[in-house]
C-alpha positions as a Python dict, from the first residue, in 0.01 Angstrom:
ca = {
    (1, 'X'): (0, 0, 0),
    (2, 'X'): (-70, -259, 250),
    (3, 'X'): (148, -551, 379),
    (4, 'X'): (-37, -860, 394),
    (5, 'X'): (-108, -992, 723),
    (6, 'X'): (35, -1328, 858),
    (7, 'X'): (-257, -1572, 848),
    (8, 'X'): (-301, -1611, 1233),
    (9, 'X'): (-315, -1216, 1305),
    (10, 'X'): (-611, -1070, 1294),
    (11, 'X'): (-723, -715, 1179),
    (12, 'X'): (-915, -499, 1407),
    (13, 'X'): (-1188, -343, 1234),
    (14, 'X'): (-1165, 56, 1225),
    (15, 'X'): (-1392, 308, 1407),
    (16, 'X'): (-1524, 636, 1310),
    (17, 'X'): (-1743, 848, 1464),
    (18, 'X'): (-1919, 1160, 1294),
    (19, 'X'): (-1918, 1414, 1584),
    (20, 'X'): (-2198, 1617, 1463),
    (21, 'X'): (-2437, 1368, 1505),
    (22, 'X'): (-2265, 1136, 1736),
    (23, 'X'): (-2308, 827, 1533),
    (24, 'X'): (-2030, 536, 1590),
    (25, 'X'): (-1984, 315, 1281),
    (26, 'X'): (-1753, 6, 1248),
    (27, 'X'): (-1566, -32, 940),
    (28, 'X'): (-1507, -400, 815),
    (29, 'X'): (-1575, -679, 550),
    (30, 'X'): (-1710, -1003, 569),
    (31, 'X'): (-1692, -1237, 289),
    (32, 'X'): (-2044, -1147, 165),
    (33, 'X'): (-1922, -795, 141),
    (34, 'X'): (-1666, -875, -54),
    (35, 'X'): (-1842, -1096, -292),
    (36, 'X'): (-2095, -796, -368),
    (37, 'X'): (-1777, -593, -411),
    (38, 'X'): (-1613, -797, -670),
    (39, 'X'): (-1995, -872, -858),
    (40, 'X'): (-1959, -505, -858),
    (41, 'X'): (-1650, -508, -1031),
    (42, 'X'): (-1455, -402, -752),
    (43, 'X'): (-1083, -449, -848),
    (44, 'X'): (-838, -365, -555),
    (45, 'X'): (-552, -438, -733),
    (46, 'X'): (-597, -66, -940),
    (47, 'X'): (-578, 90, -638),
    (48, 'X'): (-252, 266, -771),
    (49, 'X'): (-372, 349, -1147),
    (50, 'X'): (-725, 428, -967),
    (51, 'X'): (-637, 558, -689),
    (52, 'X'): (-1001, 799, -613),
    (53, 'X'): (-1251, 575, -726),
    (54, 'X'): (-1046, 231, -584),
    (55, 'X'): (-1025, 412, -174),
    (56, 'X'): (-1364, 594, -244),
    (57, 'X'): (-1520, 275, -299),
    (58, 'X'): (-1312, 79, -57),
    (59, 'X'): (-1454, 378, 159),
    (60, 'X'): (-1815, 274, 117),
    (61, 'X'): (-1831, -50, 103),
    (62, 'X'): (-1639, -84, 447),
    (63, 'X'): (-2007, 18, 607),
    (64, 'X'): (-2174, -285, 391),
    (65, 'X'): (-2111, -543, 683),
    (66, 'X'): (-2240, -354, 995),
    (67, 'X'): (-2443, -59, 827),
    (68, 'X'): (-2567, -199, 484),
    (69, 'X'): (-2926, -42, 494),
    (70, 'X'): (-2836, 260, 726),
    (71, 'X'): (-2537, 430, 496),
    (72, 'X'): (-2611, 471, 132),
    (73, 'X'): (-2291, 610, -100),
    (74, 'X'): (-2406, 982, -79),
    (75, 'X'): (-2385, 912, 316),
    (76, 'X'): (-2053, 738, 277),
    (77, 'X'): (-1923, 1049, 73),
    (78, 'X'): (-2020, 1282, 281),
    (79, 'X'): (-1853, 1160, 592),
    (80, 'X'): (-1532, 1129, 374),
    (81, 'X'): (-1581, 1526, 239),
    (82, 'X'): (-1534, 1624, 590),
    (83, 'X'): (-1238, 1478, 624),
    (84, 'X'): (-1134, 1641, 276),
    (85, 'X'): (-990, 1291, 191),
    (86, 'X'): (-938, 1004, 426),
    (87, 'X'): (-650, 941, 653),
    (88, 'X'): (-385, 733, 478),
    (89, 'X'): (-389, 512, 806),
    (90, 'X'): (-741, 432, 747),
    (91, 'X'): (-700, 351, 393),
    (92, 'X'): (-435, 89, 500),
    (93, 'X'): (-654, -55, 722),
    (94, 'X'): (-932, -58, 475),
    (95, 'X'): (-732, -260, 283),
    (96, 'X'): (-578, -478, 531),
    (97, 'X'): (-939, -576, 639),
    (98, 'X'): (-1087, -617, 277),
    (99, 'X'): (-761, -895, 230),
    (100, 'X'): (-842, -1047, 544),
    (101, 'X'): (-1219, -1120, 442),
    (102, 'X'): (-1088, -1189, 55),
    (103, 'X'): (-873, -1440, 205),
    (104, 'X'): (-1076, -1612, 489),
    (105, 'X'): (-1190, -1966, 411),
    (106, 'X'): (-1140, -1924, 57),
    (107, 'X'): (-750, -2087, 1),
    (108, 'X'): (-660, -2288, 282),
    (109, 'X'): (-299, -2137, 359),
    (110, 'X'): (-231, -2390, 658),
    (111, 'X'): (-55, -2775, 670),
    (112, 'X'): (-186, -3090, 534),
    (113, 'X'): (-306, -3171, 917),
    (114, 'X'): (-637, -2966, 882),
    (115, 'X'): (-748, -3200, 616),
    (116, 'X'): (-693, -3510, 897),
    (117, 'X'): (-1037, -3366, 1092),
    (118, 'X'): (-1220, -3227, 778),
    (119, 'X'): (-1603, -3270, 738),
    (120, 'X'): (-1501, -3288, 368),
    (121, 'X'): (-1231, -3491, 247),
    (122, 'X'): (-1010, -3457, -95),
    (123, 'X'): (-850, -3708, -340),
    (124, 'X'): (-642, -3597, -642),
    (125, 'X'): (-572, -3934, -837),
    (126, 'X'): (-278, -3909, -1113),
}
């Protein structure tokens, strides 16, 4: 659904804004988000044999890192009933941001140079 991201672009997080009340939300993931997500059993890979429940979730979690204790899942849903479904654009940026935390500082993806100023070093005997 989503093409990955090269490792030194960043995602924008998205913006919606529910016009009947006028409240602004930011939509994005952090890595703690996306730890509860996966303790949840969160699975984005099923997002094409689970397609509802995989973007409704994807949905509500997205408020977790800026909105944790304001938007509860009967919230979430709501905004998304007005839409009558979310906007495939969003969806692909919901997913583009959930890789982006998934991925940061997890696997380092760079050269063998970062190691040279690391805090932490690494030896693999044979």
């Amino acid at each position: 659904m989503a093409e990955k991201k090269q490792v030194n672009q960043t995602v924008s997080p998205a913006f919606i804004t529910d016009t009947e009340t006028g409240k602004r939300y930011e939509l994005d993931f952090n890595r703690d988000a996306v730890k509860f997500m996966e303790r949840q059993g969160f699975n984005l890979n099923n997002i094409d044999s689970q397609t509802m429940t995989v973007v409704e979730d994807l949905f509500y979690y997205s408020f977790r890192m800026h909105h944790k204790n304001e938007v509860s899942r009967e919230k979430a849903d709501k905004l998304r009933e007005k839409w009558g479904g979310l906007p495939n654009k969003l969806v692909t940026r919901l997913v583009e941001l959930f890789l982006q935390a998934q991925q940061s500082n997890t696997i380092q993806t760079g050269d063998e140079d970062n190691e040279k100023n690391a805090l932490v070093t690494l030896e693999l005997p044979d």
